[in-house]
N, C-alpha and C positions, 0 to 999 in steps of 0.2 A: 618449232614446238608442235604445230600442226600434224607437219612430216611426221614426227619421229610417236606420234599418237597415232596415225592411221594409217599409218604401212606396216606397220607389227600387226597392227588390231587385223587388217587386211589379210595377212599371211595366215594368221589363228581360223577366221573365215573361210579363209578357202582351205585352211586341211581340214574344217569339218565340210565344206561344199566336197569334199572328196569323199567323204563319210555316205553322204545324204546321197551322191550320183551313183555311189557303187550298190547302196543296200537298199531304196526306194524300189527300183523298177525292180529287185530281186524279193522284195515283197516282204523285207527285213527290217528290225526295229532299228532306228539310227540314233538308238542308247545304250542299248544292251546290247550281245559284250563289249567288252574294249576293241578296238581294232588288232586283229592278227593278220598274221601273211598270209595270202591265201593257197600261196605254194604247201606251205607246213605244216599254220594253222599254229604256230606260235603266238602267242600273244607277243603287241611289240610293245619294248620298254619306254621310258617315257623320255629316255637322251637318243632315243631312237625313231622319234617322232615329231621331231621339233620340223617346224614347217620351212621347207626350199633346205636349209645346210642340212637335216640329218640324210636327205636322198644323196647331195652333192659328198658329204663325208662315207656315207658308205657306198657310191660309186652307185648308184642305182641299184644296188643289188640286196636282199635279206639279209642277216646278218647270222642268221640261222642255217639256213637252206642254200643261199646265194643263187635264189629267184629271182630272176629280172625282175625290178620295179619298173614298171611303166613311164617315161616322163612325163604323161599327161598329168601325174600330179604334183610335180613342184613347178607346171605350168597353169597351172590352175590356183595355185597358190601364190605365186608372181604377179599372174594376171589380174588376183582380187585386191591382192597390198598395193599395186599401182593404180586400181580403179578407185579404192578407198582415198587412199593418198590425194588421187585426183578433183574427187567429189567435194572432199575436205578443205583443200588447198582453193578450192575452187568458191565455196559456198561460203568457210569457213567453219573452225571447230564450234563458234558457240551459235551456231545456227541450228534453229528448231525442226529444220526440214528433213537434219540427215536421221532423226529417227523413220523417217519414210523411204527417203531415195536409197541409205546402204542397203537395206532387207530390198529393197527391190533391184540393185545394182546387184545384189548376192546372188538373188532370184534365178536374174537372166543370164549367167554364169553356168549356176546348176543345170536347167532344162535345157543349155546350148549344149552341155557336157550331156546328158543325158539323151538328149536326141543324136549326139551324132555317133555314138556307140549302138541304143536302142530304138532307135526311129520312132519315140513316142516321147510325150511332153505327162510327165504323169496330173491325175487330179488331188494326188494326195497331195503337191506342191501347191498348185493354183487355188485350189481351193481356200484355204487356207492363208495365202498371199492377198486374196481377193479380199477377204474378211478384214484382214489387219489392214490393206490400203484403206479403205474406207472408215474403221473404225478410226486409226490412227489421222488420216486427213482428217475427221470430223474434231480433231481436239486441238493440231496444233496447225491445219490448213482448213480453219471451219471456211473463209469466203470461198473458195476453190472448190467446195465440194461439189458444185450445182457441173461444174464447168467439167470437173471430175466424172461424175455419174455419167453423162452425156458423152461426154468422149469414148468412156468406156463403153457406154450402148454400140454407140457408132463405130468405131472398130472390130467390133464381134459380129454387129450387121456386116460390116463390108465385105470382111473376111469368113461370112457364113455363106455369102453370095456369088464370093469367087471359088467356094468350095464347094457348092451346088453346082457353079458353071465346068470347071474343073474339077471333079474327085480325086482326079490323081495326082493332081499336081498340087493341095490342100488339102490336110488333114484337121477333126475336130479340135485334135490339140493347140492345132497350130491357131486355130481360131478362137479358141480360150483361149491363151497366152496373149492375143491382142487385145483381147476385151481387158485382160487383168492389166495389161500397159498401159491402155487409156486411164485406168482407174488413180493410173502412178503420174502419169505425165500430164494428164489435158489437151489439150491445144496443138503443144508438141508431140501428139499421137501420128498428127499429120507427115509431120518428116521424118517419123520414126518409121513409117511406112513405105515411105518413100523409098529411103534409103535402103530396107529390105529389100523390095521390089528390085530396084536396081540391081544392087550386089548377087540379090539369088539369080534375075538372068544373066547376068554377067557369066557368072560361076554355071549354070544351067548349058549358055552356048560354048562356052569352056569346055567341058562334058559332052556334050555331042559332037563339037570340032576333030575331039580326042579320039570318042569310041566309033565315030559316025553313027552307022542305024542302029546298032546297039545302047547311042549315049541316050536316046529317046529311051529304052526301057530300065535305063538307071534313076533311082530315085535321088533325089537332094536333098535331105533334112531342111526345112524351113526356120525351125525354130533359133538357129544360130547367126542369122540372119535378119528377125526379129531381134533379136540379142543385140545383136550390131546396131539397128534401128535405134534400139531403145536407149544404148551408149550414146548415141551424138547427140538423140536427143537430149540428156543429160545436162552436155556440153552446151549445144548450141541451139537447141529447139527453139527456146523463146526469140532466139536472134532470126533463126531461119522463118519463123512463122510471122513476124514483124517487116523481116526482108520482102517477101510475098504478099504481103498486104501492104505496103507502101507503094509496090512497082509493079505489081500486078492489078490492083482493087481500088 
């Protein structure tokens, strides 16, 4: 019952998180119009837009024009029915938390999608996000919010500081985007960071292994990485930051 509630509901999500990654950073309303192709500028019909089958049924291509459709979006669509699914499955449907964790599991979807197309994390997202975590914690995670506020300071410190020390290898966005994680997660900010750090040098000496002295002047989006962070946090934050304070502290 769970499943079959939030892996649709998931799929619906991320064909608008496709809506929101394409027309945000192009400085476009994500209500008005309806979605057209951008090949032809058809409007597309609405057995034509149904999320992951209508791409698979018409072969990635318009139905119009037979402009390549992108796969990045019935991978984004995939990726959000299974993250919902997960959350759900995980926390459960009549839990009061998922009005907080899916808008912010959608969040960090969107700005991964976003950064790694346009190397920016927009403020028309986070701002916004920022607002709702906070408002929505103070109603149905009122004890958290102390713990919430606090994390989120401290994440936007740490990561304004590694962005003072580094400019180029941290961007402001990418430093908003933690402070708004903290504000989601608490505690588990700590291994959401973590596991950023990791994965982006991993992927960082990846890239320079590859281009050698040229991998130093390629940039890595951060924010999908933070994204990643903020999935396990999800998962397994409160386990990991419990794990750490037993056998560390």
């Amino acid at each position: 019952m769970e499943l079959a509630f939030a892996a649709p509901f998931g799929l619906v999500v991320g064909s608008f998180l496709n809506v929101v990654a394409y027309r945000v950073p192009r400085g476009e309303s994500i209500v008005t119009p309806a979605s057209r192709c951008p090949g032809c500028d058809t409007p597309i019909k609405p057995w034509d837009n149904i999320p992951l089958l209508s791409w698979i049924f018409l072969r990635g291509r318009c139905r119009s024009c037979s402009t390549r459709i992108s796969a990045r979006y019935p991978l984004v669509e995939l990726v959000t029915g299974l993250l919902f699914a997960g959350i759900v499955l995980s926390r459960g449907v009549r839990n009061d938390d998922l009005v907080v964790l899916l808008p912010f599991a959608a969040t960090l979807i969107a700005v991964a999608d976003i950064d790694l197309e346009h190397r920016i994390v927009p403020n028309k997202i986070l701002l916004p996000m920022a607002v709702y975590g906070i408002a929505a914690s103070a109603v149905v995670r009122t004890d958290m919010l102390p713990e919430l506020l606090i994390a989120g300071g401290a994440a936007f410190t740490f990561l304004l500081l590694a962005a003072l020390i580094h400019p180029a290898g941290m961007g402001m966005g990418d430093v908003k985007l933690a402070g708004v994680m903290g504000l989601y997660l608490g505690a588990s900010i700590a291994p959401a960071l973590l596991v950023a750090f990791l994965s982006g040098s991993v992927v960082g000496i990846a890239v320079m292994l590859r281009h050698g002295a040229q991998g130093r002047k390629r940039g890595v989006p951060f924010a999908p990485f933070l994204a990643l962070g903020g999935v396990v946090a999800l998962f397994a934050g409160t386990q990991l930051v419990h794990l750490y304070i037993h056998h560390f502290l």
